[in-house]
C-alpha positions as CSV (number, residue, x, y, z in Angstrom):
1,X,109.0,97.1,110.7
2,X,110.6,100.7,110.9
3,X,114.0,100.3,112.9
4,X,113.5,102.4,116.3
5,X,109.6,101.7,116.4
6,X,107.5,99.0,118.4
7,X,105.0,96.8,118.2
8,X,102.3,98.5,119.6
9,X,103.4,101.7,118.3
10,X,102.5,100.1,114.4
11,X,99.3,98.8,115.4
12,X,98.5,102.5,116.6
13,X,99.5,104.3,113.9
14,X,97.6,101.7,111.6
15,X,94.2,102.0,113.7
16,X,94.3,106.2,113.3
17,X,95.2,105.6,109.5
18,X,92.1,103.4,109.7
19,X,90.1,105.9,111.4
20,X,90.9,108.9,109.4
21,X,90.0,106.8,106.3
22,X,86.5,105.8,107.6
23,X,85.9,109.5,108.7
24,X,87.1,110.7,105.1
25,X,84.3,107.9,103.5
26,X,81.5,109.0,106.0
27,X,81.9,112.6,105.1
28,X,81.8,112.3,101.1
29,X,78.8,110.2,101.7
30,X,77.1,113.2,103.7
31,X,78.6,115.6,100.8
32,X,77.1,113.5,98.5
33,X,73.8,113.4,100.0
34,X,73.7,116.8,100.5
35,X,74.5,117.7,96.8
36,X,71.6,115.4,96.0
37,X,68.9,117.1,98.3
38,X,70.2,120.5,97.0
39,X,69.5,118.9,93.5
40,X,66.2,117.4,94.4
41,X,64.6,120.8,95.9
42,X,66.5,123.0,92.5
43,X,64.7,120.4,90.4
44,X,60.8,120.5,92.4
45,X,61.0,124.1,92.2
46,X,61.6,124.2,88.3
47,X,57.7,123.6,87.7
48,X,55.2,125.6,85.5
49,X,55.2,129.0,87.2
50,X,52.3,131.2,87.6
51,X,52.1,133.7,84.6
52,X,52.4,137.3,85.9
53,X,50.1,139.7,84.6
54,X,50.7,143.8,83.7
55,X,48.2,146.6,83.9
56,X,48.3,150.0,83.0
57,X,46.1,153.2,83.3
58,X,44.5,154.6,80.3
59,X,46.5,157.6,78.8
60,X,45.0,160.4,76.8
61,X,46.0,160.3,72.9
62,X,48.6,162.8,72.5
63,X,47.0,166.3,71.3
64,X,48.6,168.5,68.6
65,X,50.8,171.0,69.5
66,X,48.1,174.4,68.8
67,X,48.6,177.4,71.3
68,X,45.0,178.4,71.4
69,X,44.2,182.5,71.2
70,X,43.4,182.4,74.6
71,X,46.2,180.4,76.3
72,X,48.3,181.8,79.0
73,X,51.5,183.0,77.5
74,X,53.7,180.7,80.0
75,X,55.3,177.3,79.6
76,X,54.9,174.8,82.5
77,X,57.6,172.4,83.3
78,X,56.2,169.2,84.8
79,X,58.7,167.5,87.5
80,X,58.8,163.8,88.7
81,X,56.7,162.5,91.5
82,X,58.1,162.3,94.7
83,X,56.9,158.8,96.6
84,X,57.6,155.9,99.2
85,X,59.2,153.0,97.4
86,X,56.3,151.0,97.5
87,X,54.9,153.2,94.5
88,X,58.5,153.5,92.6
89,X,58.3,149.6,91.8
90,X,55.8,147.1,89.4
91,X,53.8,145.8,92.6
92,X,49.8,146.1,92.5
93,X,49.6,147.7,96.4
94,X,47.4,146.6,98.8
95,X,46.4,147.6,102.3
96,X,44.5,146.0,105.2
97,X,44.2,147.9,107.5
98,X,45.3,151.8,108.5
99,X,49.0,150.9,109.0
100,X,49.2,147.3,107.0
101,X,50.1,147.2,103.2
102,X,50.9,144.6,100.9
103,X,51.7,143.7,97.4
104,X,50.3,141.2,94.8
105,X,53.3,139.0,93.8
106,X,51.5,138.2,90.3
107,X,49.7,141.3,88.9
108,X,51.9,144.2,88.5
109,X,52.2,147.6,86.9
110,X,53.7,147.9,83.3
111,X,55.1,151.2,84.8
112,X,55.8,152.4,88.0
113,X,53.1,154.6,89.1
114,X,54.7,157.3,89.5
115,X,56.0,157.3,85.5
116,X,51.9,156.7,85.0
117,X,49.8,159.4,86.4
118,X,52.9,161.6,85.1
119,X,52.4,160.8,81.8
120,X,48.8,161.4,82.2
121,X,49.3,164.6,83.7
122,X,51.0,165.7,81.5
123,X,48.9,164.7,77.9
124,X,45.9,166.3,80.1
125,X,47.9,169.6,79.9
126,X,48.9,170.0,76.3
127,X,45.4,168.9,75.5
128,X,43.4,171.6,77.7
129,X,45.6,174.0,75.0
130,X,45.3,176.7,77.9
131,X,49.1,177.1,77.9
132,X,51.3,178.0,75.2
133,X,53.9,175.1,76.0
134,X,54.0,172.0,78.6
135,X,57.1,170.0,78.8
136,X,58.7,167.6,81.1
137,X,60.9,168.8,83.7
138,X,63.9,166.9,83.2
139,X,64.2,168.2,79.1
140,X,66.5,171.3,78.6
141,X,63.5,173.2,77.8
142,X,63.0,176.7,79.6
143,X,60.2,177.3,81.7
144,X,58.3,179.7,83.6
145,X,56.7,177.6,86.2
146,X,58.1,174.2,87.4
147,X,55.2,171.7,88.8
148,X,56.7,169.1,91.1
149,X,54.2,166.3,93.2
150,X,54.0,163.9,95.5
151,X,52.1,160.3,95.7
152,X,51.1,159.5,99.0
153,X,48.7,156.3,98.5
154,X,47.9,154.2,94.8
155,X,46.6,151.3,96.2
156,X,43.6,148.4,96.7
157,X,41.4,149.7,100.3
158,X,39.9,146.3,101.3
159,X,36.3,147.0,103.0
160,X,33.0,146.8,102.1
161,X,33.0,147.4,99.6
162,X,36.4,147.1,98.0
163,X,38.3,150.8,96.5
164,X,40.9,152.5,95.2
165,X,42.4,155.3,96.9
166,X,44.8,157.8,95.3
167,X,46.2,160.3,97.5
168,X,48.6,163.3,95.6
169,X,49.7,166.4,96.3
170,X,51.0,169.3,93.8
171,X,52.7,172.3,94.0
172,X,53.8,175.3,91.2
173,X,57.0,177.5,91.7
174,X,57.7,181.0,90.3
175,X,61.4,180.2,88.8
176,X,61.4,183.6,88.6
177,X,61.0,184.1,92.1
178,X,61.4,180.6,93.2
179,X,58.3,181.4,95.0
180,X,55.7,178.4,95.6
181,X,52.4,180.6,94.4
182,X,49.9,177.4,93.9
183,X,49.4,174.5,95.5
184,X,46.5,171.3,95.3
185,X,45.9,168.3,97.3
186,X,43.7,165.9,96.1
187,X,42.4,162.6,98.2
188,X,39.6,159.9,97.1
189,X,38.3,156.5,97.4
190,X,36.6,155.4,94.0
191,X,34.3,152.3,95.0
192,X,35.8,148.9,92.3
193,X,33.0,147.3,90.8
194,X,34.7,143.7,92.3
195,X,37.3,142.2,94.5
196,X,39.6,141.1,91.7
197,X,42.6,143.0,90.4
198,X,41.0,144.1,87.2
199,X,38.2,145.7,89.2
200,X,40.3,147.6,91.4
201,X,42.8,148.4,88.2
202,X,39.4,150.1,86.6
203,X,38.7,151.6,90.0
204,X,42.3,153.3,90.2
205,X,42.3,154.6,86.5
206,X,39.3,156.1,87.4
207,X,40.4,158.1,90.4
208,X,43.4,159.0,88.8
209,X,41.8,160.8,85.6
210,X,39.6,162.5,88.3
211,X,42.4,163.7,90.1
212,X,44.1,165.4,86.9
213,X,41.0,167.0,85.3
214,X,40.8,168.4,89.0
215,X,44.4,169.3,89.3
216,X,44.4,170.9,85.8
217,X,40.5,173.1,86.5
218,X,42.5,174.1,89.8
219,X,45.7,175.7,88.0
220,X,43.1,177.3,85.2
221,X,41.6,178.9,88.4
222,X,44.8,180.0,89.4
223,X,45.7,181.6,86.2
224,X,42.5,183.1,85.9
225,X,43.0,185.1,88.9
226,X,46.8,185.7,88.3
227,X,47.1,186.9,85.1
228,X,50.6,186.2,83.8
229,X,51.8,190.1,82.4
């Protein structure tokens, strides 16, 4: 025994040495079985997943590059799409009800929608051959016009029956003016053949080519009553 210590004042200090070492065992047992649980629910989850699966809209075949003897002597400069998030991203969008949307977690876009009807725009365009040059915004390329958009909806309508409504909105500006002198809004529910996501894919890529060769007959109009001088 310690000089200067008592009796009792050992047998304390050994029952809290006892104590701290039973609390120190209990709590690597619960560390332990925690680390195992975590393990347990990392290893359940590593199953077979679900296979996604990518769509994508049908693009025209790029055209040669011939200025026809009747084009308008102007180049167009296509701009990006302006949208919510929703159509920015890979998600297949649907919507239940008037204010309700949602997204399938396993069928998705190969490209963001936006990027799409873009791109289909566009090949629509230089194949019509009624313009001497069309060219994406964002090249260094010098313009005449600039066309910029906007996607309001892209997505599955549940009903009865089942469509695809694509919702867009396009506008031309003078950049020699920077005056807005056209403008086109185009709205539509195509009816899908089906329920499933290839049906209302079909659906969609349908609407969409009817929105361009509408988009593209509305700026011929235009031109035809504005001749460029």
């Amino acid at each position: 025994m310690m000089p200067g210590r008592s009796d009792c004042e050992v047998l304390y200090g050994k029952s809290v040495r006892a104590k701290r070492r039973g609390k120190s065992h209990v709590a690597s047992r619960v560390g332990l079985t925690t680390v195992v649980a975590l393990v347990a629910g990392w290893v359940s989850g590593c199953g077979a997943t679900r296979p996604s699966r990518y769509y994508q809209l049908t693009v025209p075949p790029e055209a040669a590059s011939v200025e026809r003897a009747d084009s308008v002597p102007v180049t167009l400069l296509l701009g990006a799409f302006m949208t919510s998030h929703l159509y920015r991203e890979d998600r297949i969008v649907f919507g239940n009800g008037p204010e309700q949307l949602g997204t399938y977690e396993y069928q998705r876009w190969a490209e963001p929608p936006t990027e799409m009807i873009e791109e289909v725009l566009l090949r629509e365009l230089r194949r019509s051959g009624h313009y001497r040059a069309v060219h994406v915004r964002r090249s260094n390329v010098r313009g005449d016009f600039a066309i910029r958009g906007r996607l309001y909806d892209f997505k599955e309508v549940t009903g009865n029956p089942t469509s695809a409504r694509v919702t867009l909105e396009l506008e031309m500006r003078d950049l020699k003016s920077g005056a807005t002198v056209w403008s086109h809004y185009y709205t539509h529910d195509e009816a899908a053949s089906g329920k499933e996501v290839p049906a209302i894919v079909a659906a969609l890529d349908q609407n969409v080519h009817l929105a361009v060769k509408e988009v593209v007959a509305s700026l011929d109009q235009y031109f035809a009553t504005h001749p460029v001088k």
